[in-house]
C-alpha positions as CSV (number, residue, x, y, z in Angstrom):
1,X,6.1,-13.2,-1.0
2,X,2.8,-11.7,-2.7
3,X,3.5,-8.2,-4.2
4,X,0.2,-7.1,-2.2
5,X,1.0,-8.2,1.2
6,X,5.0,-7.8,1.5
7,X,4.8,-9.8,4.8
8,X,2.2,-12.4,4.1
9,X,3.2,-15.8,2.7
10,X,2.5,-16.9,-1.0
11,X,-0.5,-18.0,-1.6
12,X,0.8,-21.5,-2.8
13,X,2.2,-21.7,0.8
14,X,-1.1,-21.0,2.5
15,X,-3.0,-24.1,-0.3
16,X,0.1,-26.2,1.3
17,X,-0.6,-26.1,4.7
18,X,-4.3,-26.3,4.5
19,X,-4.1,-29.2,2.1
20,X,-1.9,-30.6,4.4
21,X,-3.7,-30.0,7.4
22,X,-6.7,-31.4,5.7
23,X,-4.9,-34.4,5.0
24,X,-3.1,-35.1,8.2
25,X,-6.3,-34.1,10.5
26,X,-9.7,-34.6,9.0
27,X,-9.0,-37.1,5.8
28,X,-8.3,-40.0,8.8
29,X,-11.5,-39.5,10.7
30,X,-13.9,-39.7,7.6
31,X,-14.7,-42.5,5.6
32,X,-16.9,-43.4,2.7
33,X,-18.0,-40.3,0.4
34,X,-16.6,-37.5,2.9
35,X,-13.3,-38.8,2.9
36,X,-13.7,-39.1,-1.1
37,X,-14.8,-35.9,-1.2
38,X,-12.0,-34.6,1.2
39,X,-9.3,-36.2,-0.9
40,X,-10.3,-34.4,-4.5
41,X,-10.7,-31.1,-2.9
42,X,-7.1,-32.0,-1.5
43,X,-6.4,-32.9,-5.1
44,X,-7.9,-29.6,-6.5
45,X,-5.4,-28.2,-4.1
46,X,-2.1,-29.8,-5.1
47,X,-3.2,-28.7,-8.8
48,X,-3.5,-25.2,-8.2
49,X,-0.3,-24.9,-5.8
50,X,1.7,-26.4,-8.8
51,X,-0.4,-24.3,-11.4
52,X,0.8,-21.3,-9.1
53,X,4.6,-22.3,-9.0
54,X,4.8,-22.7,-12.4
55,X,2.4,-19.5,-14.0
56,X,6.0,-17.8,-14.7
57,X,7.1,-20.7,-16.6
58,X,3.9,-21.7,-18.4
59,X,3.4,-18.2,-19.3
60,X,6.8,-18.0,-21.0
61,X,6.7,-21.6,-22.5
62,X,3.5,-19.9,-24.4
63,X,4.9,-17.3,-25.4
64,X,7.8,-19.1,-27.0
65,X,5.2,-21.2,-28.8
66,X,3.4,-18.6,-30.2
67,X,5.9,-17.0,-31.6
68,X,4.8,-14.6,-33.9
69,X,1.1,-15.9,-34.3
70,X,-1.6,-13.9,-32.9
71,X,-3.3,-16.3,-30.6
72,X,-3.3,-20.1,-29.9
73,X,-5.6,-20.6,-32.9
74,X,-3.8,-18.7,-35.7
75,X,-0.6,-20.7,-34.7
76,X,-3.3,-24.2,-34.9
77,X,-4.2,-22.8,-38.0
78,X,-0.1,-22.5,-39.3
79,X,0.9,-26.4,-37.8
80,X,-1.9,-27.4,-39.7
81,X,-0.8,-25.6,-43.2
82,X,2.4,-26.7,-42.6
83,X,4.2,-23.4,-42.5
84,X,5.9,-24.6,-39.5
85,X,7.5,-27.7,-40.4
86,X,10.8,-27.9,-39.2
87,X,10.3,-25.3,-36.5
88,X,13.0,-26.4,-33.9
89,X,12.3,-23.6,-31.6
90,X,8.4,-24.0,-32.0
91,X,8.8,-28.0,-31.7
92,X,10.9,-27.1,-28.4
93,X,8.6,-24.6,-27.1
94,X,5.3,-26.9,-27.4
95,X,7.4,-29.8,-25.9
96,X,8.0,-27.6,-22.8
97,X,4.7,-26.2,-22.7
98,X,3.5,-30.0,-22.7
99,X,5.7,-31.0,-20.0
100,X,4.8,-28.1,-18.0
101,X,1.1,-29.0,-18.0
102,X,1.6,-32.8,-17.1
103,X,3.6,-31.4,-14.3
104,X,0.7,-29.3,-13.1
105,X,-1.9,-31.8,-13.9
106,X,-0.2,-35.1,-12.6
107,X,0.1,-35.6,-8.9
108,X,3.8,-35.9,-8.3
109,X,4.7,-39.5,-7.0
């Protein structure tokens, strides 16, 4: 449940059934660029539901990555001076935050 509106439903839930909706109800009666059109916006959907259910997850993936570096580009800047060679925990971090990502950005199937 959102934190702003104790009774509504999350807002992952509301992209579900619209997508869905979409999908089952107006995606059959199109063809040619509408339906296209139709189906990426369904698509855009699916990726920000999943970017939604995972934004706890991702967000402490990144953190475990970053470790001690300041932002995304000092810890670039590290990798590439080698100071983290050998860096299970960093090496297992960027793994997750990778598989975290591909889950968001691939449609499942």
């Amino acid at each position: 449940m959102s934190e702003s509106f104790p009774d509504a439903p999350a807002g992952a839930a509301l992209l579900s059934v619209a997508r869905q909706s979409l999908l089952d109800e107006v995606a059959p009666a199109l063809s040619g660029r509408q339906r296209y059109v139709l189906l990426m916006a369904a698509n855009a959907m699916g990726v920000v539901m999943r970017e939604i259910a995972q934004a706890g997850a991702a967000a402490g993936a990144w953190e475990r990555a970053l470790g001690g570096a300041e932002s995304p580009a000092d810890l670039v800047a590290a990798i590439r001076a080698g100071r983290c060679d050998g860096d299970a925990a960093l090496h297992a971090a960027l793994v997750e935050t990778t598989r975290i990502a591909a889950g968001i950005w691939k449609a499942p199937g």
